[in-house]
N, C-alpha and C positions, 0 to 999 in steps of 0.2 A: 814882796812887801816893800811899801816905801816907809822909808825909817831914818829920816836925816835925824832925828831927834833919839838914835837910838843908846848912844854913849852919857845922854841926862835920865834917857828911862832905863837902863839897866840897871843901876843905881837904887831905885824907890821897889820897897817890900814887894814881891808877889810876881818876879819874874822867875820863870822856871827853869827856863833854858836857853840860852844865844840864838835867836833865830840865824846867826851868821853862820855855827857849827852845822846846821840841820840844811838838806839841800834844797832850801826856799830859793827861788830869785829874788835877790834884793838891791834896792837900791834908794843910797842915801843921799842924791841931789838931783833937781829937775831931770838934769843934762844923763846922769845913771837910769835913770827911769824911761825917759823915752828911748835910750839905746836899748835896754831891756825890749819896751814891748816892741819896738820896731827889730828887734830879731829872733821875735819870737815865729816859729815854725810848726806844725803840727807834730810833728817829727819828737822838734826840741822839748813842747808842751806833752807828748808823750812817754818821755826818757823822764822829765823833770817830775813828772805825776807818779812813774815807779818808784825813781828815789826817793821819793816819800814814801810809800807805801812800804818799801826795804827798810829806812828809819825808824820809822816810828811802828812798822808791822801792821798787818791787815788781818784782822780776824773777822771779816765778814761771814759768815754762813749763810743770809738769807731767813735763818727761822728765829730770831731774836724775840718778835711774841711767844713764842713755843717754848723756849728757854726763860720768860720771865713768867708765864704760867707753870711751867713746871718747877720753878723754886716756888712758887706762892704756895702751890700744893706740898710740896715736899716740906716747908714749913710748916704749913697748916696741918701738916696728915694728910690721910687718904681723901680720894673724893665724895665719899659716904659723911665724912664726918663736918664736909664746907656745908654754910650756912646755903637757906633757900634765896 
């Protein structure tokens, strides 16, 4: 993230969390930013993509339609009783 202006938006309603505390790259002026992407590595961009996923957790399964139909239905009742 580039975020020189992060110490005036922390401040205003509707920020959730530090992106500083969370293992984002960031960086808060020109000269931080280009060192960022100029050492960026597939490697580095690999490690950095986990720690996020370890953060904030990853509950991928793949069947998320299949889990928002089956609460529609589990709502609704059985499948006999959904409209045509």
């Amino acid at each position: 993230f580039y975020i020189p202006d992060w110490e005036d938006y922390k401040q205003k309603p509707g920020v959730y969390f530090d992106v500083r505390k969370a293992p984002f790259m960031t960086a808060a002026d020109q000269v931080g930013l280009e060192a960022l992407i100029e050492g960026l590595t597939p490697e580095k961009t690999a490690e950095n993509c986990a720690a996020i996923r370890e953060y904030f957790g990853y509950y991928e399964t793949g069947r998320a339609a299949d889990a928002v139909c089956d609460y529609i239905i589990e709502r609704l009742g059985s499948r006999d009783k959904m409209p045509d």
